[in-house]
ZARO-642741 format. One line per field, with one value per residue (C-alpha): x, y, z. Coordinates in pm, 1 decimal. Layout:
N
east <- X,...
north <- Y,...
up <- Z,...
//
This chain:
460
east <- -803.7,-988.5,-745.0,-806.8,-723.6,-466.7,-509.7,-505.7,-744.5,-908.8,-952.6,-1025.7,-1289.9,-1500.0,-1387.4,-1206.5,-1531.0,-1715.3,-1371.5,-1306.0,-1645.1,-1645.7,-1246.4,-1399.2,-1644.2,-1470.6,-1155.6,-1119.1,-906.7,-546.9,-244.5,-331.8,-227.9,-349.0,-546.9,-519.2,-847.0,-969.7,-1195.9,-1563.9,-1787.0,-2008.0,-2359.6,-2406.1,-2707.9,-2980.0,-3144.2,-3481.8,-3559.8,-3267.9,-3318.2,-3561.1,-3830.0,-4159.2,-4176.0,-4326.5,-4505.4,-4279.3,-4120.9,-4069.2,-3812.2,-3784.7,-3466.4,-3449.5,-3232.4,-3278.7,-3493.7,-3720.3,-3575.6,-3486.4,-3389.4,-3084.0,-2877.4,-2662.1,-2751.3,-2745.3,-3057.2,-3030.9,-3417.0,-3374.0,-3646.2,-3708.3,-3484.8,-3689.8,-3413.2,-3118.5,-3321.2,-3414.6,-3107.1,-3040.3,-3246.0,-3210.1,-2958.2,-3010.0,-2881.4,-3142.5,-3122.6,-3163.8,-3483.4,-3385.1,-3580.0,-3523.0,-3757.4,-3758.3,-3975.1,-3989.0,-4274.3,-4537.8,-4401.5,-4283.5,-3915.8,-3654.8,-3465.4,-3143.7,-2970.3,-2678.0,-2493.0,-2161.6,-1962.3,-2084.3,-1769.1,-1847.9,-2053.1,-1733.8,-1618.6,-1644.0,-1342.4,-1248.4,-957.6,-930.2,-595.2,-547.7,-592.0,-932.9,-1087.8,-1384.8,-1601.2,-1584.5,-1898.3,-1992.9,-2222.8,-2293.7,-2599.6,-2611.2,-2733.9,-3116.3,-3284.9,-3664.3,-3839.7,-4132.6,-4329.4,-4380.4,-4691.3,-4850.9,-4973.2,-5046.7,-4657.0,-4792.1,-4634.7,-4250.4,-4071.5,-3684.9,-3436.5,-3094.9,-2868.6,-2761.2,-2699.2,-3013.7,-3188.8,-3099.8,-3181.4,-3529.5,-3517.0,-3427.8,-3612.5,-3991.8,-3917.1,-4167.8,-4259.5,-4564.4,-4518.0,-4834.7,-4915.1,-4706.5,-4679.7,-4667.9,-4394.0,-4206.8,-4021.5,-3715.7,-3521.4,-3166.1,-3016.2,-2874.2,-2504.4,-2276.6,-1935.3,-1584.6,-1289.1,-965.7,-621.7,-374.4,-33.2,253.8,543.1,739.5,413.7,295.0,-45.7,-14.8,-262.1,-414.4,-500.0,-799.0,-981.0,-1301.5,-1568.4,-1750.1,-2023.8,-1994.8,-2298.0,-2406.0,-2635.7,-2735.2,-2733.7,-2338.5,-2176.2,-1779.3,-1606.3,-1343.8,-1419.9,-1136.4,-1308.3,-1606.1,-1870.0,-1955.2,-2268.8,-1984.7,-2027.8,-1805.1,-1454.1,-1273.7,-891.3,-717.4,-669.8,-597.7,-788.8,-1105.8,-1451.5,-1663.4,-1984.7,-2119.4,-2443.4,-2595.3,-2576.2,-2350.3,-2051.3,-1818.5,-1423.7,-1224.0,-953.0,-668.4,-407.3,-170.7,196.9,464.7,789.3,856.3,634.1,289.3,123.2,-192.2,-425.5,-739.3,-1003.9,-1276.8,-1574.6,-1960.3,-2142.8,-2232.9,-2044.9,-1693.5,-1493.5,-1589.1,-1195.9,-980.7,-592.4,-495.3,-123.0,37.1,218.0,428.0,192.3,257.0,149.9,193.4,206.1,380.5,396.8,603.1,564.7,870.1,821.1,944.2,1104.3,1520.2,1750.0,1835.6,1618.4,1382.7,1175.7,800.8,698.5,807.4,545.2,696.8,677.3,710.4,599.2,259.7,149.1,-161.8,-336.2,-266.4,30.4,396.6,646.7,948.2,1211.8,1079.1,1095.2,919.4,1017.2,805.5,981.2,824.2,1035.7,1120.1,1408.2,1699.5,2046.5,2180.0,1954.9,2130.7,1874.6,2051.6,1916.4,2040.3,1962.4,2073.2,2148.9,2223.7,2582.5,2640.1,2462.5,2410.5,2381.4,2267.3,2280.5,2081.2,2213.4,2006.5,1971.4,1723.0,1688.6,1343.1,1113.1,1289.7,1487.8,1704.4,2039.4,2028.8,2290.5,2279.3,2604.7,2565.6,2855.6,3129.6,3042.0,2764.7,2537.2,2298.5,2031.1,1872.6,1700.1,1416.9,1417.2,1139.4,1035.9,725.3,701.2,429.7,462.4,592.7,935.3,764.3,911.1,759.1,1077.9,985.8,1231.6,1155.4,1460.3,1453.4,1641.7,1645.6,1717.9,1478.5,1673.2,1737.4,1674.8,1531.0,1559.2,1652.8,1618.4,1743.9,1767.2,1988.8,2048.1,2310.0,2044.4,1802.3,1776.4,1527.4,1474.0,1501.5,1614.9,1915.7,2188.8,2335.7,2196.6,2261.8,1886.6,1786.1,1928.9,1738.6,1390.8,1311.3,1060.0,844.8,853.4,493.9,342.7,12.9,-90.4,-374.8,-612.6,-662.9,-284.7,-183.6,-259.6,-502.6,-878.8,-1056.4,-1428.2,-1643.2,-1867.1,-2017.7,-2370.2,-2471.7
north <- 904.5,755.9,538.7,157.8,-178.1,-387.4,-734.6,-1081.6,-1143.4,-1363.2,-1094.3,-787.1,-909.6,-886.5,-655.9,-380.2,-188.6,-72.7,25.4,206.3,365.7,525.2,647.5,884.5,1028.8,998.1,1033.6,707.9,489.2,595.5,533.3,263.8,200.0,215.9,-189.2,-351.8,-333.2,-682.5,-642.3,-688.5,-554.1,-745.0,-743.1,-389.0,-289.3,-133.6,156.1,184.7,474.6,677.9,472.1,547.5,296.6,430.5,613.2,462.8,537.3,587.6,280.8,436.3,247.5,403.9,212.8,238.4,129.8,-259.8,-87.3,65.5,409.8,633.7,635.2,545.8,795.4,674.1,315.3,177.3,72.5,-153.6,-296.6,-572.0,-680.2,-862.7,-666.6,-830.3,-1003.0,-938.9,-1183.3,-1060.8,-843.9,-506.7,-221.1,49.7,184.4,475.7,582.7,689.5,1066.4,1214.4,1047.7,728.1,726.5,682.5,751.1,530.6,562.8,215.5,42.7,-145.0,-498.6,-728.1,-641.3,-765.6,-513.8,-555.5,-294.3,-221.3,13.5,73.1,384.6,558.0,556.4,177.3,187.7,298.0,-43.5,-356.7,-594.0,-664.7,-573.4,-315.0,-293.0,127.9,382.0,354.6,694.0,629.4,774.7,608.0,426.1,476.6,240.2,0.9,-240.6,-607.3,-584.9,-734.8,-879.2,-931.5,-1222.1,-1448.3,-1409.7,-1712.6,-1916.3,-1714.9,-1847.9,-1546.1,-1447.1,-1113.3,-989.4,-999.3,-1020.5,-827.2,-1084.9,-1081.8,-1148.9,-1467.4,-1673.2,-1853.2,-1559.2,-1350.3,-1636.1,-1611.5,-1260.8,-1208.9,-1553.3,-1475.6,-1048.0,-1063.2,-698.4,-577.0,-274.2,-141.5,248.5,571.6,660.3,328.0,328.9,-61.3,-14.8,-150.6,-225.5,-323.4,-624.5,-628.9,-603.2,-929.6,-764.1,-898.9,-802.1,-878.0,-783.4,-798.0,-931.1,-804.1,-1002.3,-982.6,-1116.9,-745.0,-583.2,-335.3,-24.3,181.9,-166.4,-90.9,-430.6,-541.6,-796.4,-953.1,-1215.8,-1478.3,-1523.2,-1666.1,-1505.8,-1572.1,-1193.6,-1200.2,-1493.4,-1504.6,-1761.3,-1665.7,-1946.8,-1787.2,-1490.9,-1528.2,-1246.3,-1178.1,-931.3,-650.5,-564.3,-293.4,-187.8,-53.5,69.8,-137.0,20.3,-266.0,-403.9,-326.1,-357.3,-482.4,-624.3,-930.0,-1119.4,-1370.5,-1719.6,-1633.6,-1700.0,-1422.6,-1365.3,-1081.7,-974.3,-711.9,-586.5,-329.8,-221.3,-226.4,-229.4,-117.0,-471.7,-557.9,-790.1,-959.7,-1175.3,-1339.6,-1533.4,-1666.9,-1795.4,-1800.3,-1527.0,-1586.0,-1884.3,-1869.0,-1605.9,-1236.8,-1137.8,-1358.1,-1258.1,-1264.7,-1308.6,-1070.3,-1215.9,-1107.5,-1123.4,-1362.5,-1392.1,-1766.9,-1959.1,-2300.8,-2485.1,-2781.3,-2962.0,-3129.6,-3427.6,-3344.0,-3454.3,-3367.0,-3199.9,-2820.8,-2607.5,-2861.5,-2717.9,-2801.8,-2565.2,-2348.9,-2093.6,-1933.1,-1745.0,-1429.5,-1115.3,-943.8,-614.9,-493.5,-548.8,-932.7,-856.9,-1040.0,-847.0,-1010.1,-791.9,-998.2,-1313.6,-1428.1,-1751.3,-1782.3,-2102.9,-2214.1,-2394.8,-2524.3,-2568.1,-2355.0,-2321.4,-2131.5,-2152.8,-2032.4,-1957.3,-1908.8,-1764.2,-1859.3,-1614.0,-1733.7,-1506.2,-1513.8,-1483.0,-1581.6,-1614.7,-1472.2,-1563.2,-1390.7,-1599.6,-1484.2,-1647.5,-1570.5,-1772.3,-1910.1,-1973.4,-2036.8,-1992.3,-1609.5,-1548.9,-1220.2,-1129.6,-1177.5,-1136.3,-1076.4,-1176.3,-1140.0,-1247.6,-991.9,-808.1,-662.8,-845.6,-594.4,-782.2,-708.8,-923.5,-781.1,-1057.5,-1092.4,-1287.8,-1378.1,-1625.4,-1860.4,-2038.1,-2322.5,-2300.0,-2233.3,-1959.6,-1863.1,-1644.5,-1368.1,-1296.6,-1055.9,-1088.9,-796.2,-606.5,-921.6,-799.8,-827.4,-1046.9,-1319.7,-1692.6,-1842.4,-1816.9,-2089.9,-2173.0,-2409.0,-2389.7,-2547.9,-2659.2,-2822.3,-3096.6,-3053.1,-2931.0,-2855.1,-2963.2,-3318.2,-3414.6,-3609.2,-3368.0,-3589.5,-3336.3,-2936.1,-2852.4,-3090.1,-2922.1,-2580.9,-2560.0,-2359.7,-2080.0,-2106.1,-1800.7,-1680.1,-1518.5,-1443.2,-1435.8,-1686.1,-1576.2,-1929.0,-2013.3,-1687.5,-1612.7,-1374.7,-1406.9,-1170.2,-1106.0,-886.6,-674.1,-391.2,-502.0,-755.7
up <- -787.4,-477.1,-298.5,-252.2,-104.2,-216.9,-126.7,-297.7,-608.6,-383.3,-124.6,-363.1,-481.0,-147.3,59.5,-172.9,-319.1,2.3,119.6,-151.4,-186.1,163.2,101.4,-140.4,105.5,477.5,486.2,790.3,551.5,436.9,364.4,110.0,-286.6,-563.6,-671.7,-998.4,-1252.0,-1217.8,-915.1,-911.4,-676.8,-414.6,-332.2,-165.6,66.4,-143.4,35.7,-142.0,82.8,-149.5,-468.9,-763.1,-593.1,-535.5,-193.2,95.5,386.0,692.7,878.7,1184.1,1441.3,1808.9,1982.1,2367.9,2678.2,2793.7,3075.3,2841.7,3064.2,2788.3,2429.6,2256.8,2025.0,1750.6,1738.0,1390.6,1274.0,961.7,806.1,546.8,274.6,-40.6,-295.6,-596.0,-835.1,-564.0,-308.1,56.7,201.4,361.6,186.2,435.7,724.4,893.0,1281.8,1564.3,1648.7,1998.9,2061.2,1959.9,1650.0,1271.7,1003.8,698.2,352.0,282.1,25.3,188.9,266.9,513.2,694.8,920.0,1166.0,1341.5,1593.5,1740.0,1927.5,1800.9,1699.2,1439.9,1239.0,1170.4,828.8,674.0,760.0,537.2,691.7,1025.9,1093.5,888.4,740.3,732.5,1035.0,1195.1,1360.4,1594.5,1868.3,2197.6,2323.9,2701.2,2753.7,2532.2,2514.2,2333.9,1951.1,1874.9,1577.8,1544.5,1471.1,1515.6,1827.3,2000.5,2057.6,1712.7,1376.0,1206.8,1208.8,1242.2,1555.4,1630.1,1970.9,1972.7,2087.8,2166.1,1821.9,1755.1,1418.9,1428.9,1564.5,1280.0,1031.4,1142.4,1116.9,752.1,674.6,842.3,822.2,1076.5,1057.2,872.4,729.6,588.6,694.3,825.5,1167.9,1333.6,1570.2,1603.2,1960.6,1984.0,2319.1,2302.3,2549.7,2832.6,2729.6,2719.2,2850.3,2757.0,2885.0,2660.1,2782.3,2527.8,2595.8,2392.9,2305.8,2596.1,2788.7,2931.3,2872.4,2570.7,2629.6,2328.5,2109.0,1924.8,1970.7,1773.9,1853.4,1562.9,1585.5,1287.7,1051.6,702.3,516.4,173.8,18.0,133.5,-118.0,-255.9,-460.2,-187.8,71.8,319.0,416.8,650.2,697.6,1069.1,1241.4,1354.8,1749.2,1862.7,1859.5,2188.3,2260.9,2512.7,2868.7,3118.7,2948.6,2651.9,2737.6,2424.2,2400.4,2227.1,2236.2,2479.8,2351.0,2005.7,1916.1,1886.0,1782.2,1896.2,1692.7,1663.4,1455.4,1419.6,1358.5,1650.8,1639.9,1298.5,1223.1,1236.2,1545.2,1526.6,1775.2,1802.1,2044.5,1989.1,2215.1,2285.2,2480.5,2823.6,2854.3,3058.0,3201.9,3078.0,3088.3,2965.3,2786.6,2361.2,2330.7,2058.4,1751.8,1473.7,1158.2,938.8,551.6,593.8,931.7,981.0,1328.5,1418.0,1740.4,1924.2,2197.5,2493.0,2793.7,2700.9,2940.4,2942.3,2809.9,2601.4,2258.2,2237.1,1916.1,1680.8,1475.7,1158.4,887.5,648.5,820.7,636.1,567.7,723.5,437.4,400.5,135.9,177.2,312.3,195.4,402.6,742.5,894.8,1215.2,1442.4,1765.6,1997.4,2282.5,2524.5,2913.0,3107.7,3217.2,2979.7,2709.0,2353.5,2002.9,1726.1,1387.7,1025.3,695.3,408.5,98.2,-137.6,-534.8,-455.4,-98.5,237.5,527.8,867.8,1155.2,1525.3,1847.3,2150.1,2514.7,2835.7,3037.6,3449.6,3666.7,3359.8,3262.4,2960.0,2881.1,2734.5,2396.5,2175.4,1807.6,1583.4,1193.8,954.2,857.7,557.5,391.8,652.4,754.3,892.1,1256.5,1502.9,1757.9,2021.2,2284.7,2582.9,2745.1,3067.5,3035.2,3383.7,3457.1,3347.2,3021.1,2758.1,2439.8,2213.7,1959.9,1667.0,1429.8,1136.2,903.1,655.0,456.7,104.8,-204.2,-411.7,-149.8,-239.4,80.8,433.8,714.0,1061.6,1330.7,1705.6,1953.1,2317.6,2551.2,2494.8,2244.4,1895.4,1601.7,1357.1,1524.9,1130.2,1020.6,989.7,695.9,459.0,484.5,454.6,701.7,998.8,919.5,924.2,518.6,520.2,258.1,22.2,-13.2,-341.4,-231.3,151.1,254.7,519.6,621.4,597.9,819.9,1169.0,1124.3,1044.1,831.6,854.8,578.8,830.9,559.1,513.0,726.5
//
């Protein structure tokens, strides 16, 4: 049985096939399950040089350095065309070999070409972040993707100039498909940009950089081949992917918009991050703060301006797989607050017969926080708590807590926080519920509702 995806309906239905496809052939994608019947596959790329279409002559595309100094190995060459009843789209991908050329038998027509230079591994792709191990080769040096379109100042629309990628850019591309093909043996030069170099550090939980984060750059598009009746998932141009080492170097594209995004398990739970921003605009390095994963995210704000150590928000939820699927054993509380004094954050499980409760208790002095103490009540109350602390500056705090071993036939969970001088929920405590803050028990997980963005990558 080839092994697949499991995600929400509303997820499987995009992103599951090509993942599934490629787990049959390259073995990049494991540890997954097995996905219920009901999926339906999307639009894929049609490669008319491999399908039953009539042969063409050769579309020849020879990629080089920004300098024009030497060619480029590896770079992924994609051509897209009018696909007859399946509208204009990609019909061809193919990567450069060591003379930085690829040779296509298209049909005579007109075409579109994009390129990029990212690691090979890449086309086995089709979300960002993938939710299963990822294996790829390291890029040295990378250069900024391109996209043909239009030359400027002509009528005919029968010459092309190779611009940097960006939305609009690319939307001219596949709109005009500015290049004529019409005989063999032509040779359409392509040089790649100059590249657009970011530099994300990722900051773990207790506010230090974490090294070996594999860290992917994605450039957000819509195209018209790439539709869902998912709304939640977007489909983005995919960039490159690099591994954190104080910090990752990847490149995106002069004058587009871009997201950078990670994911991945620590801790015995899964952390996730993202930025997002617009190439060549603003600091190159910049930092993404780590947080649990969440299958649902809430976040309540607090006024401030009390004594001790004073709460400004709270972000919390039920902990995720991967793979966007609740995880029902976890529970994640991120507080952000100022001041110096003692802070006790309690859980309430509530159980079919019973409830548990499990209290941290740590302090805070000049902005630093430490010494936490986990207390559970007697019994059968297994639960743990991974705590964590990250100074913000300014007497600012943001606190991690990670509550597992919550068991599988529990009711809800509850939390509430407390100060010398401040608590939350701010609430009446006239009522038991209203001094706890109740974690919503999630069926499904909801891309748009978590803290993690998802982005379909496989044939744009």
């Amino acid at each position: 049985m080839v092994p697949q995806l499991c995600l929400p309906p509303a997820l499987r239905a995009r992103v599951v096939p090509a993942v599934c496809r490629f787990a049959a052939t390259i073995p990049l994608l494991v540890g997954v399950a097995a996905c219920a019947p009901d999926q339906q596959a999307p639009l894929e790329p049609v490669d008319i040089a491999a399908s039953s279409a009539p042969a063409g002559p050769l579309l020849i595309v020879e990629v080089s350095r920004p300098d024009g100094s030497g060619p480029v190995k590896d770079a992924t060459v994609r051509v897209y065309g009018d696909r007859g009843v399946n509208g204009v789209g990609p019909v061809a991908t193919a990567l450069t070999n060591d003379v930085g050329k690829v040779n296509l038998a298209l049909p005579v027509g007109n075409y579109c070409v994009s390129v990029r230079l990212a690691p090979p591994e890449w086309l086995t792709l089709d979300l960002v972040t993938p939710p299963a191990a990822f294996q790829y080769t390291p890029i040295g040096v990378a250069y900024g993707p391109v996209v043909a379109v239009p030359a400027q100042g002509t009528s005919s629309g029968t010459e092309y100039d190779v611009v940097p990628f960006t939305p609009q850019a690319f939307e001219s591309c596949y709109t005009n498909l500015p290049i004529r093909h019409a005989s063999g043996g032509v040779v359409t030069p392509v040089k790649l940009a100059p590249p657009i170099i970011v530099t994300p550090e990722i900051l773990g939980l207790n506010g230090q950089p974490l090294t070996g984060v594999d860290v992917y750059a994605v450039l957000p598009v819509t195209v018209p081949w790439r539709t869902s009746p998912d709304p939640e998932i977007q489909t983005a141009f995919f960039s490159l992917v690099d591994p954190t080492a104080s910090p990752a170097e990847v490149v995106v594209s002069q004058g587009a918009p871009f997201a950078i995004e990670f994911q991945q398990p620590f801790a015995g739970f899964n952390i996730t991050g993202t930025v997002k921003g617009m190439g060549g605009t603003g600091p190159g390095a910049f930092t993404i703060e780590a947080a649990p994963l969440l299958c649902r995210q809430f976040t309540e704000q607090f006024p401030a301006g009390e004594t001790d150590v004073d709460f400004l928000r709270a972000n919390y939820g039920y902990h995720a797989t991967l793979g966007l699927q609740p995880d029902l054993s976890k529970v994640a509380a991120q507080i952000v607050h100022q001041g110096a004094g003692s802070v006790t954050v309690t859980f309430r499980t509530n159980l079919p017969n019973g409830q548990w409760t499990t209290t941290v208790s740590y302090d805070c002095a000049g902005g630093n926080c430490g010494g936490a103490t986990v207390k559970t009540t007697p019994g059968k109350n297994n639960q743990t708590a991974q705590v964590f602390h990250a100074a913000k500056g300014g007497g600012v705090t943001k606190t991690s807590i990670v509550l597992g071993n919550i068991p599988a036939e529990h009711l809800e969970v509850l939390f509430a926080a407390k100060t010398k001088g401040d608590k939350i929920p701010v609430t009446s405590r006239d009522v038991a519920t209203d001094a706890f803050f109740l974690l919503p028990k999630p069926a499904r997980c909801s891309v748009q509702q978590s803290n993690d963005d998802k982005w379909v990558v496989a044939d744009i």
